[in-house]
Structure formats: structure tokens, C-alpha cells
N, C-alpha and C positions, 0 to 999 in steps of 0.2 A: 778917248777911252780905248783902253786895250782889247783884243779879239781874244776870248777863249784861247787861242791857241798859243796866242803871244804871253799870258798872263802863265797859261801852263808851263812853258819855254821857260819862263824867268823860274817857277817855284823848280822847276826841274836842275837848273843850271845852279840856284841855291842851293841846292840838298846834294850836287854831286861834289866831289875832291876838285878844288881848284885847278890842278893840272889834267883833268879830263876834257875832254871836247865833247861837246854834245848836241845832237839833233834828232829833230823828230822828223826829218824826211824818211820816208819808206814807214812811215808805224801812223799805222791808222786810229785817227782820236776820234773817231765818229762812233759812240759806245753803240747804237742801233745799227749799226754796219759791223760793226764784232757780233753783236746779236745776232742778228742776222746771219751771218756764216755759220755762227755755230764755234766759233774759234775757241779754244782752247785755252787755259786759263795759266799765267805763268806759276810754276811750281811756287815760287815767293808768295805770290799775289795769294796763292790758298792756305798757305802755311799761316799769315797772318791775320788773313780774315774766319779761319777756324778758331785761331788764339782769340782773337777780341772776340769773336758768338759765346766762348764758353768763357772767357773774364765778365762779358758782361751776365750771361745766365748765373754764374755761380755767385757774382759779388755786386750786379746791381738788378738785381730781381728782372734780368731778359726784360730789361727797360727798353731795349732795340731793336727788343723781336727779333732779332737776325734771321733771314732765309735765306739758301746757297741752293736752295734744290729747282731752281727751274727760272728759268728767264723773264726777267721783271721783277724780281726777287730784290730786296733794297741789298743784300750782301752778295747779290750778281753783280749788281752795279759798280759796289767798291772794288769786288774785284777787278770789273773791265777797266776803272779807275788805275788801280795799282796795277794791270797786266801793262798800262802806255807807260808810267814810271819805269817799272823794270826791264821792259823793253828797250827804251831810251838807255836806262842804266848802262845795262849789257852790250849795248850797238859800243857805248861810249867807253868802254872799260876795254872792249876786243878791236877799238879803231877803227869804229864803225864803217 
């Protein structure tokens, strides 16, 4: 069975352009360890989880409650989620 990190690696390596290289060395996947810091959230990573709070308020009656306002929030979460994506992204796009 694969490790979290291994499983993440692969969907990472799926989603990016075949001739990118990519790694998650130096970006921390440990979401309560970005908690924790306090770390900042990728401008992506807000951009999209705004879009989905207000697609799903307006067009599935805030079926997901979405919360961004404070830590342990379920759309903190996706963020810290989406901040390792985009992070990876970006390492892998500028030759990391």
C-alpha cells in the first residue's frame, strides 16, 4: 500500500505537463505543520476555494458550508491541500 505522500506524488505528477519534472522535496505535506506556522496560503489555492464557497452557496444551497476564516475550517484544509499542489507546481514549472 502506498504512503500519503507517495499517492500524492503520483496525482501531482498526473495533473502536471509531461515534460515538467517534479518533486515535493523542500514543501511541507504535513497540513498541521502549515497550521501550525501560520503559513500563508498560495494566491491559487484562494482564488479557487473562494470560487467553489460561492458556486456552491449560490447553486447548491451552501451544501458544504465552506469556512476560510480561521484554522480547522474544512476550506482551510483544501486550501493547505491546494497550497502543496501549487507549490509543487511552481517548484516544477521554474526548475525547481
Amino acid at each position: 500500500m502506498k504512503t500519503r505522500e507517495e499517492m500524492l506524488a503520483d496525482w501531482i505528477k498526473t495533473s502536471l505537463p509531461k515534460e515538467v519534472e517534479y518533486s515535493l522535496e523542500g514543501i511541507e505535506t504535513d497540513i498541521n505543520v502549515r497550521w501550525e506556522a501560520a503559513q500563508d496560503h498560495h494566491p491559487e489555492s484562494k482564488k479557487i476555494m473562494h470560487a467553489i464557497a460561492a458556486l456552491d452557496y449560490a447553486y447548491a444551497g451552501d451544501g458544504f458550508c465552506w469556512k476560510t476564516g480561521g484554522d480547522g475550517d474544512n476550506g482551510e484544509t483544501v486550501m493547505y491541500l491546494l497550497d502543496i499542489y501549487f507549490e509543487a507546481k511552481d517548484k516544477a514549472e521554474n526548475g525547481g
